[in-house]
N, C-alpha and C positions, 0 to 999 in steps of 0.2 A: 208405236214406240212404247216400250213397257220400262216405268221408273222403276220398279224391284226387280231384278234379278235374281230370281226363287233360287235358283241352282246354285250361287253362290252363298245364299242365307245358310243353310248349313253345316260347309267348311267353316263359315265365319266365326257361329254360335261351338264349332269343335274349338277352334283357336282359342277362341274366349274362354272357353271353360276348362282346357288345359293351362292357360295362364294363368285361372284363378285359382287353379288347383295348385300350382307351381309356388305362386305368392304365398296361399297360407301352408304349404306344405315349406319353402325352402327360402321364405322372405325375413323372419325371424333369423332364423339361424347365420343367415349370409349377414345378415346385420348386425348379428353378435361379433359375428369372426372379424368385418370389416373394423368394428368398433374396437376390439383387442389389438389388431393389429397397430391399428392411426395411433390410440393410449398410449402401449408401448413405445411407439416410436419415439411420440413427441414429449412422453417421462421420463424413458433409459431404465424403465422398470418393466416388470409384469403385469400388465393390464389385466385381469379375469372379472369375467361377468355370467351369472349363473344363467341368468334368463334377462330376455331383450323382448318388446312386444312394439309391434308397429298398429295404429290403429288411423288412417288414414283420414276417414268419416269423421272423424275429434279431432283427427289435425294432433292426437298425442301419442307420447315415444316414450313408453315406461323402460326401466332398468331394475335389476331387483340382483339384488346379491351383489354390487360391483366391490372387487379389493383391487387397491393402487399397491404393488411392491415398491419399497423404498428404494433407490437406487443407489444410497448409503453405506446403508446396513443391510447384512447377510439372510438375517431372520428376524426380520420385521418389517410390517406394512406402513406406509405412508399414511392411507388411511382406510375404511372399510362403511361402505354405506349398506343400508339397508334395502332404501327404495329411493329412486329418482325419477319425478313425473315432469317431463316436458311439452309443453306446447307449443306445436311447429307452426310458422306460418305457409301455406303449402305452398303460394305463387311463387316465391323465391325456390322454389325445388328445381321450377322450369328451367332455371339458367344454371343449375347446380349450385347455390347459392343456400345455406345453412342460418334461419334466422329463428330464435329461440325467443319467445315472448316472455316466458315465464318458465321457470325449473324450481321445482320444491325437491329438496333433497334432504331426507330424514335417517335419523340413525348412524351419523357419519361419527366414526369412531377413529381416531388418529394413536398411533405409535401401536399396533394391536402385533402382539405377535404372529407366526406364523411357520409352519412346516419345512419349506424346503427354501432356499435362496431364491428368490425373486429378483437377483440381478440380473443383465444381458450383456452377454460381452460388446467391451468399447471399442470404437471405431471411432476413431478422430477425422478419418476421412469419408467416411460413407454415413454416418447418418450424422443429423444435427444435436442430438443428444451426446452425444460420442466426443464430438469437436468442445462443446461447452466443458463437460464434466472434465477432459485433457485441459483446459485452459482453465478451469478452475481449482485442479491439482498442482500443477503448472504456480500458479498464483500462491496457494495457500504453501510452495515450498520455499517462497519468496522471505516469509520468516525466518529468523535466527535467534532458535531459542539456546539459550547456555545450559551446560550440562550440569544436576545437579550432585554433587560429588560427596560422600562421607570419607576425608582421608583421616588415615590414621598413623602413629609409626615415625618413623623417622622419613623425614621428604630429603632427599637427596638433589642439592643445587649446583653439582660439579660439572655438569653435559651440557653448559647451555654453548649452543653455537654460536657463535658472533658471526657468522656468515647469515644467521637470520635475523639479526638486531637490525632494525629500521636505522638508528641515531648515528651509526658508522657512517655507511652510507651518506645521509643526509649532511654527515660532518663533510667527508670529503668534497661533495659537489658544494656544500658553502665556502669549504675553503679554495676550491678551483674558481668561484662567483669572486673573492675578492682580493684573487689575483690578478683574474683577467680584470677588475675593476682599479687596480691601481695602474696597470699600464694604461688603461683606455686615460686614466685621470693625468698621468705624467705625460702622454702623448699629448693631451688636452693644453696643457699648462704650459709644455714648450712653445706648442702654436699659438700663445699669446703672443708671443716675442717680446716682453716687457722690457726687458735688460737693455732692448735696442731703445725702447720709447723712452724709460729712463734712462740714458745717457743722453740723450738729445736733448729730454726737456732738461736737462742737468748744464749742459751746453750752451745752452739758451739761457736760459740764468746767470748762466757768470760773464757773458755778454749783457745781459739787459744791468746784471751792475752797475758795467761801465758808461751805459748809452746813459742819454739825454735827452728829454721829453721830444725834442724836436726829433729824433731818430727814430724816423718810420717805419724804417725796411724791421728795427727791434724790436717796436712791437706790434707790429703786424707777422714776427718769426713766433713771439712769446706767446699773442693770441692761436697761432695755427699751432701751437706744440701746445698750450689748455686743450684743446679741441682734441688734440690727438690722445690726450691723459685719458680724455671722460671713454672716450670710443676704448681705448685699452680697460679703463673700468666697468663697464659695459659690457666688455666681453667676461670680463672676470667675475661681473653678476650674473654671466649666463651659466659660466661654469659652475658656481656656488649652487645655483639651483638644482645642477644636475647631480652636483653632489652631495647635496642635502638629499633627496631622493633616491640617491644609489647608495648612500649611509642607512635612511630608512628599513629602507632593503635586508642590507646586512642585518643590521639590529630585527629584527622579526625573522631573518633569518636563524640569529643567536636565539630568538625566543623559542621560534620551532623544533632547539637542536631538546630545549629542554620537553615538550610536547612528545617529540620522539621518543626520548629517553622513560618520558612515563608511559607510552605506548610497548617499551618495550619491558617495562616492568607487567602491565597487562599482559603482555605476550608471554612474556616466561612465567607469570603465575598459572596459566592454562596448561603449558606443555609440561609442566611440573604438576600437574595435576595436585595444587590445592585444590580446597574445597571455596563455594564462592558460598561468601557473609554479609552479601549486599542484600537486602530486604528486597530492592527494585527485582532485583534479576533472582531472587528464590521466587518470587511472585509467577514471573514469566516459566523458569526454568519446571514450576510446578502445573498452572493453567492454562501457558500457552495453547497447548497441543487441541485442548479443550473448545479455548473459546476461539481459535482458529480452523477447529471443525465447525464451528457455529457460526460464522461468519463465512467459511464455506460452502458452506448450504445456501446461505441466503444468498450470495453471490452466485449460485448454480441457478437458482430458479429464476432470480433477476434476468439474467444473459438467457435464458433459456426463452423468457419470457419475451427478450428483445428479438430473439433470430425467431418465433413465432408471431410476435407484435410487431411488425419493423416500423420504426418512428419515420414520419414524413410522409412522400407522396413517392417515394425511389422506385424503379420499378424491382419486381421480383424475380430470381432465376429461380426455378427446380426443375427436380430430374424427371424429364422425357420418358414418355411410356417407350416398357423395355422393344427391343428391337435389335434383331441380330449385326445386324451392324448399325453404327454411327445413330446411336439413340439420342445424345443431345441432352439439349433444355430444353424447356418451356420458359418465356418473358412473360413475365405480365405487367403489363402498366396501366396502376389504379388510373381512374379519372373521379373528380371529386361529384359530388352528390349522386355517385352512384352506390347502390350497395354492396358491403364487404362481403367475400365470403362466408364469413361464420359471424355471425352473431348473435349475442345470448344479454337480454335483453335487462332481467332480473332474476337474482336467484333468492329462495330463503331458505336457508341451511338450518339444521338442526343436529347438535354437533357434540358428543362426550370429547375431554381432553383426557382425562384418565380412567381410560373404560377398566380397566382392572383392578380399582378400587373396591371398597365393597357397596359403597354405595354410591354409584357413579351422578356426577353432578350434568344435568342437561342444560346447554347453552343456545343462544341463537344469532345467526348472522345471513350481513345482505349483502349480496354482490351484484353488482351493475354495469354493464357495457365492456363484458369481455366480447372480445373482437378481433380478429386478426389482421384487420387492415383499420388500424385507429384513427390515422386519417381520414379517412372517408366518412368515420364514424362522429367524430370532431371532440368527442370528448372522454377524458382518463377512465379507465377502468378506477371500479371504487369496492373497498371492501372496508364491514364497520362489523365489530359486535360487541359489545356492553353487558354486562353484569353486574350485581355484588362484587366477585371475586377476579371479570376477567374485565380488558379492556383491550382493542385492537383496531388496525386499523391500517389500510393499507392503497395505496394510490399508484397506480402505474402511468404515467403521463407520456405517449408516446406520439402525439397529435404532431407534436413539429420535429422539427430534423434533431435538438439536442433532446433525448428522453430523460426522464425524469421517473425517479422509480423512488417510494418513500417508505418504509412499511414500521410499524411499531408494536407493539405487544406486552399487556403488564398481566400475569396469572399468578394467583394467589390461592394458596390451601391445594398445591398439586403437585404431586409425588414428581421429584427434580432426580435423572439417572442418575446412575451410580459413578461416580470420578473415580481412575483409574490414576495413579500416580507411581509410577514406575522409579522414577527418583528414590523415592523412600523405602520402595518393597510393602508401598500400602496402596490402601482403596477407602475412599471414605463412603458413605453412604448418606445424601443430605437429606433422605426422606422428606415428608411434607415441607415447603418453603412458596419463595418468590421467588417467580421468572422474569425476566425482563430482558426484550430484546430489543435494539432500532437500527434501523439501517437505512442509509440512502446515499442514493448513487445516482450524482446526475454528472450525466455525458462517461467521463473516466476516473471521478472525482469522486473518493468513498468518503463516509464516516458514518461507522456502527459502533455500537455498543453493546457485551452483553452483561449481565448482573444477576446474578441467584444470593439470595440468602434464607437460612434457615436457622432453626435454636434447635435441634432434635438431630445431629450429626450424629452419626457411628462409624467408628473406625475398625476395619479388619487389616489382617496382615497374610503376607504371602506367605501360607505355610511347609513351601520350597523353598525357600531362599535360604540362604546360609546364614545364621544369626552373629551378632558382635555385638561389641561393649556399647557402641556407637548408636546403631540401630536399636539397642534395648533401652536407653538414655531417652531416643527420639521415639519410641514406642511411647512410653510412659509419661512424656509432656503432650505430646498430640493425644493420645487418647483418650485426656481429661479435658480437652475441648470440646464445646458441643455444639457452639452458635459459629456459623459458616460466615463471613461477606467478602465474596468475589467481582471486582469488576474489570472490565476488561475492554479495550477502546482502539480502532481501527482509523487511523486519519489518513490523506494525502492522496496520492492516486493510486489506480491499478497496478503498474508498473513500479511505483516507490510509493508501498504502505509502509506505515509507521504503528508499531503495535507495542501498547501499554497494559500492563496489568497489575492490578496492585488486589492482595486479601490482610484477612485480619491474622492468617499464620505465618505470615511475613518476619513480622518483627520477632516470635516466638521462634520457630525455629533460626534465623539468627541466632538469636541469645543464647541457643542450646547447643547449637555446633558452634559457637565460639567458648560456649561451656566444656564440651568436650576436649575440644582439642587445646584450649588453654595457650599454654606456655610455648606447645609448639608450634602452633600455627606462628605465634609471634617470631618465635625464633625461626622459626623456617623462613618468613616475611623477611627478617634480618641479614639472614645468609643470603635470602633470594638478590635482596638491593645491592648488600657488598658485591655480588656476583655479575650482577649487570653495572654497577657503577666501574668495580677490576678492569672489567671489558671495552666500557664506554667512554669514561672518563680521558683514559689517553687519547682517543681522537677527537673530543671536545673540547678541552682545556687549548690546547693549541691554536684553535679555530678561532677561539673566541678573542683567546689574545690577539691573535691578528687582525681578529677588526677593530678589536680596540686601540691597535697601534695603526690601524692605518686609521681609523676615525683622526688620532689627536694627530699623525703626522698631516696630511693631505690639509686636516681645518687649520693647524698652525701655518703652514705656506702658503694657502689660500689667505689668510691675516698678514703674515709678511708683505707679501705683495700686494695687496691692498691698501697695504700702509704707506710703501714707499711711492705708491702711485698716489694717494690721497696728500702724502705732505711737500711732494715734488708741486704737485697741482696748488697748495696752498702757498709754497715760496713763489711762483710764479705769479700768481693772482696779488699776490702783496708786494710784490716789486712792481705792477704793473699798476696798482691804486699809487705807489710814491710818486711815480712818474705823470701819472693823469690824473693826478686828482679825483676822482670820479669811482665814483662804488660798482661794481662789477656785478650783475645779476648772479 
């Protein structure tokens, strides 16, 4: 019996050495491309990598050249590294299982421009990037910013329609609420039947006049007609409640007629396109757009970060290798103390924030226990880096069923874009300042914040736009500004954020469009009110009186009868002490 098998030794030694020809001729390369592809997918950007090097024997996986496309912006990169050395552990390869000991990643260079669009078209339905970036579009239109207006001229208050004033309306349906509330109260009232109990007890009285202590059957008629008093007052304190509380009504009704009324003074100062001189809302009207893209970002990579991290032990669907028909999913369901697919153990970054400075400042940071099944893993992803000038820091907590995601960032001495302000027909330019961003989101519950200030502001102007008296007034107050502070603040849930923003040009441009426009704006404010009160007032004035004549009607009846029941009750109880002697409870 012969253990070698000469004749098949070799085909064997041919296989082998085709395969090893194969790996270093087409093992790189397939690893780049697979590597471009997964990026892409899972950023919604361009993923390019110049050169990829597998090195088995080390257990490590260089990267050299990689740039991330923003998926933001048009022409510019996310970020662009130099060199990225990993070290794999191999065993985990056997089960397809991705575990990253350590990645030193240097020369990472953030916001770097860039040639051609690096975006991919979205798909809300087919890939997972697609779906987040529509739901965070989606979100970020969930604001309502006011428009900021320079009127001039005569404002014209003659077109307002009363068919869209709120306070009409409102009037009518309170005046139909306390119609239908004085019949329900008079049907109320009849059904005491007091008229009957007060003549009975009235009857009964002028019999116990005449009786005589010893006359039983009188008062034993006089006690059961007391008894029948209190039960008719009884009833009559059930009604007074109800209508203490349906009065209530009406009154905060009358208050709302006035709420309306200032509602629709808002309304018609919009559609008459004044200009708005609220400080709060030039604030918003000016940085929204801004710091609601900066908050849309951090909200895209959060989400992005949760449909790749999914919090818990849930199990996982994706999409089925393709197949001409009925391809499906794949389930996966984690089991705990086993290992995730991917993960990346420690990183240490090396990182410029404004590489197009002239002399770009070098930073450093650690990331820890990225992972895509964080459960398994048991604990948050962690990112830290420190400075002089920077500080960040950033925690994705995805271990139990509610995630937890927290991230913060303070940068100092670093070239802050250029603010676009469309309102004005300017652009400021904040050059070197502070950045400051925080965000966190745990379950569906936001609240971020963003804040930049500088002292080195420069202002340009849109040298298309049609110029005015207006715009050259406001040219020449903002352009002798120099020191910026914006902040801008995100609270409540997903579905109902609440967005503030308040700067230091707030107050100043007020003061200027109210400088401007002077005497008209006031006078237009003038005509705007007489225009809505013309309109308003007739159908409120009526309404209100009518509550307040059914207020004094309905309480003066409601006291009448009260009365005659409480002093009918007292003739009897005091003809009922002469006769017995005796103090009555």
């Amino acid at each position: 019996m012969r253990i070698v098998r000469w004749r098949a030794i070799t085909p064997l030694l041919v296989f082998t050495a085709i395969g090893a020809l194969l790996w270093w001729l087409l093992a790189d390369r397939l690893a780049r491309r697979a590597a471009e592809a997964v990026g892409t997918a899972i950023v919604g950007a361009k993923v390019e990598i110049q050169g990829l090097h597998i090195d088995l024997a080390k257990g490590d996986v260089t990267v050299r050249g990689l740039t991330v496309a923003s998926p933001h912006e048009a022409l510019k990169n996310l970020f662009q590294a130099d060199e990225l050395v990993a070290d794999i552990d191999m065993l985990p390869l056997l089960e397809k299982k991705v575990i990253i000991d350590r990645l030193a990643a240097n020369g990472l260079r953030f916001g770097t421009p860039r040639a051609t669009d690096g975006r991919v078209p979205v798909d809300s339905s087919g890939s997972v990037s697609g779906r987040v970036m529509t739901e965070a579009r989606d979100w970020a239109q969930r604001f309502q910013v006011p428009a900021l207006q320079l009127a001039t001229g005569k404002i014209d208050v003659g077109t307002l329609d009363p068919r869209r004033l709120s306070a009409i309306p409102a009037a009518e349906a309170l005046s139909a609420r306390a119609d239908s509330s004085r019949r329900t109260w008079q049907t109320g009232l009849d059904s005491l039947r007091l008229a009957a109990t007060i003549d009975s007890a009235t009857a009964t009285l002028t019999r116990l006049r005449g009786a005589r202590a010893t006359d039983l059957a009188a008062l034993s008629d006089a006690r059961r007609a007391i008894e029948q008093l209190k039960q008719a007052r009884g009833r009559v304190t059930a009604l007074e409640r109800g209508v203490t509380g349906g009065l209530a009504a009406l009154r905060a009704g009358v208050a709302g007629l006035d709420s309306a009324k200032q509602r629709d003074y808002a309304f018609a100062r919009g559609l008459l396109k004044l200009p708005t001189l609220d400080a709060p809302e030039i604030g918003l009207a000016l940085f929204a757009p801004s710091a609601v893209a900066q908050f849309q970002r951090a909200l895209y990579w959060t989400q992005l970060a949760r449909a790749h991290m999914p919090p818990g032990l849930l199990p996982r669907a994706e999409q089925g290798p393709p197949r001409v028909r009925r391809s499906g999913s794949t389930v996966r369901f984690p089991r705990e103390h086993a290992l995730p697919g991917f993960l990346l153990r420690t990183a240490e970054l090396s990182f410029q924030l404004d590489p197009t400075a002239p002399q770009p400042k070098r930073y450093a940071g650690r990331l820890t226990g990225l992972t895509s099944d964080p459960a398994l893993y048991g604990r948050p992803t962690l990112f830290e880096a420190s400075a002089p000038a920077v500080t960040a820091a950033a925690m994705l907590d995805h271990v139990h069923a509610t995630a937890r995601d927290t991230a913060g960032a303070t940068v100092q001495g670093v070239r802050v874009p250029l603010i676009q302000l469309p309102a004005l027909l300017m652009a400021l330019d904040p050059g070197q300042g502070t950045a400051q961003l925080g965000f966190a989101l745990r379950g569906d519950t936001i609240r971020a914040r963003w804040a930049i200030r500088s002292t080195h502001v420069q202002w340009s102007r849109d040298s298309a736009a049609q110029r005015s008296t207006g715009a050259d007034l406001l040219w020449r107050t903002l352009s002798g500004i120099s020191d910026l502070q914006v902040d801008a603040g995100v609270t409540g849930t997903l579905s109902q954020p609440r967005l503030v923003v308040r700067s230091n040009l707030d107050a100043a441009i007020a003061a200027r469009l109210r400088t401007m426009l002077g005497e008209e704006v006031a006078a237009a404010e003038r005509r705007l009110r007489a225009e809505v009160d013309r309109q308003v007032d007739p159908a409120i004035a009526p309404v209100r009186a009518r509550v307040t004549g059914l207020q004094t009607e309905i309480t003066a009846r409601l006291a009448q009868q009260r009365a005659r029941l409480d002093q009918a009750q007292k003739d009897l109880e005091s003809r009922l002490r002469e006769l017995t002697r005796i103090r009555l409870p």
